[in-house]
Structures are given as structure tokens and as C-alpha cells.
C-alpha positions as CSV (number, residue, x, y, z in Angstrom):
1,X,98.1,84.1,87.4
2,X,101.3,85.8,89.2
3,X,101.6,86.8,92.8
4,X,100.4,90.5,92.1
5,X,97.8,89.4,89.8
6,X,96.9,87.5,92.9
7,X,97.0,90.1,95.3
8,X,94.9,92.3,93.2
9,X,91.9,90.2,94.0
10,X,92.7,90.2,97.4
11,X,92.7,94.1,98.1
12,X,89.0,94.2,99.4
13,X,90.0,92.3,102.2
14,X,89.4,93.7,106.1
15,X,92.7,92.4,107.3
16,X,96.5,92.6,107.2
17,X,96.9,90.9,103.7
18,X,94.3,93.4,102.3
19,X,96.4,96.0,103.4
20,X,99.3,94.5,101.9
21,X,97.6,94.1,98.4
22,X,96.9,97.8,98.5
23,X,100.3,98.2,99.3
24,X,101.6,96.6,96.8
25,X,99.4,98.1,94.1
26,X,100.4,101.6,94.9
27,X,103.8,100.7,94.6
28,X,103.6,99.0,91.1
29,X,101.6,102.1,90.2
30,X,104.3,104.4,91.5
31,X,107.1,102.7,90.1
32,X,106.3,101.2,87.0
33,X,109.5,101.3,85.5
34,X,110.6,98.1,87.8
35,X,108.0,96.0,86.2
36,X,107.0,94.5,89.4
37,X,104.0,92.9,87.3
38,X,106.6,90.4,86.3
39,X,108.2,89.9,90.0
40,X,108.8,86.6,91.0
41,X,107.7,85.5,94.9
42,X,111.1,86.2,96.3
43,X,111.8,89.4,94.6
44,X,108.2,90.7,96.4
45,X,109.9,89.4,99.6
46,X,113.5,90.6,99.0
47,X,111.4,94.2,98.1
48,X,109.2,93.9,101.3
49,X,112.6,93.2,103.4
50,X,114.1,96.5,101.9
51,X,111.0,98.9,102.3
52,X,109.1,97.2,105.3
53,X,112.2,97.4,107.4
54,X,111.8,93.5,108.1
55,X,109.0,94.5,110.1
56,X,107.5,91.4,111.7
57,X,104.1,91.7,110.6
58,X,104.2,92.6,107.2
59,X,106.5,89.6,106.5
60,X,104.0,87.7,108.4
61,X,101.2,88.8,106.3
62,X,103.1,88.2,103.3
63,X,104.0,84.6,103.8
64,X,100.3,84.3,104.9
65,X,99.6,85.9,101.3
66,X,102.3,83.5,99.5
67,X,101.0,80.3,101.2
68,X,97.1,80.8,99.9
69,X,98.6,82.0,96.4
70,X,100.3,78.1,96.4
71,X,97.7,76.6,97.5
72,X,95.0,78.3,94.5
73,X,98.0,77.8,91.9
């Protein structure tokens, strides 16, 4: 399983990382000629840097999202 296949399961969630999954879904629908399906964990941050602004929580949410990805790898 990648980190998007990952965070596909995770989009019913009630919190920040849920909202982040959505997120992220949209955007590989919206752009799928960047193949984000095959996006490594630091291309998702280096993309989440560029279009979150380096806002705070977001990043947060996603290194929350990339530690319980390692730890069900």
C-alpha cells in the first residue's frame, strides 16, 4: 500500500488528517496527469509545502498521517 492508498482509508475520519485525506483525493482527481498515485512520502510533503503555504497545521497533520502510515507498513 502507498501513502495515498493509505490516506484513502482514512478520509472518514472527524479530524485534521481526515480532512487532509480528502484533500488529497481531490487533488489527485483534479490533477491526474501528475500521477500523484505513484508519489513518494516526500514528494506529498514537498507538494503540501508548495500549496499549503507551509502552514503549521497541515504539515502537522501530515507528519501525524506519515507516522501511523510507518507504523501499519
Amino acid at each position: 500500500m502507498n501513502f495515498l492508498e493509505f490516506m484513502s482509508t482514512q478520509i472518514k475520519r472527524k479530524d485534521i488528517i481526515g480532512d487532509l485525506a480528502g484533500d488529497m483525493m481531490l487533488d489527485s482527481k483534479l490533477f491526474p496527469s501528475e500521477n500523484l498515485a505513484n508519489y513518494d512520502i516526500q514528494q506529498w510533503r514537498k507538494r503540501l509545502n508548495f500549496k499549503a503555504w507551509n502552514n503549521p497545521t497541515v504539515l502537522e497533520a501530515f507528519e501525524t498521517a506519515v507516522a501511523e502510515f510507518k507504523s501499519v507498513e
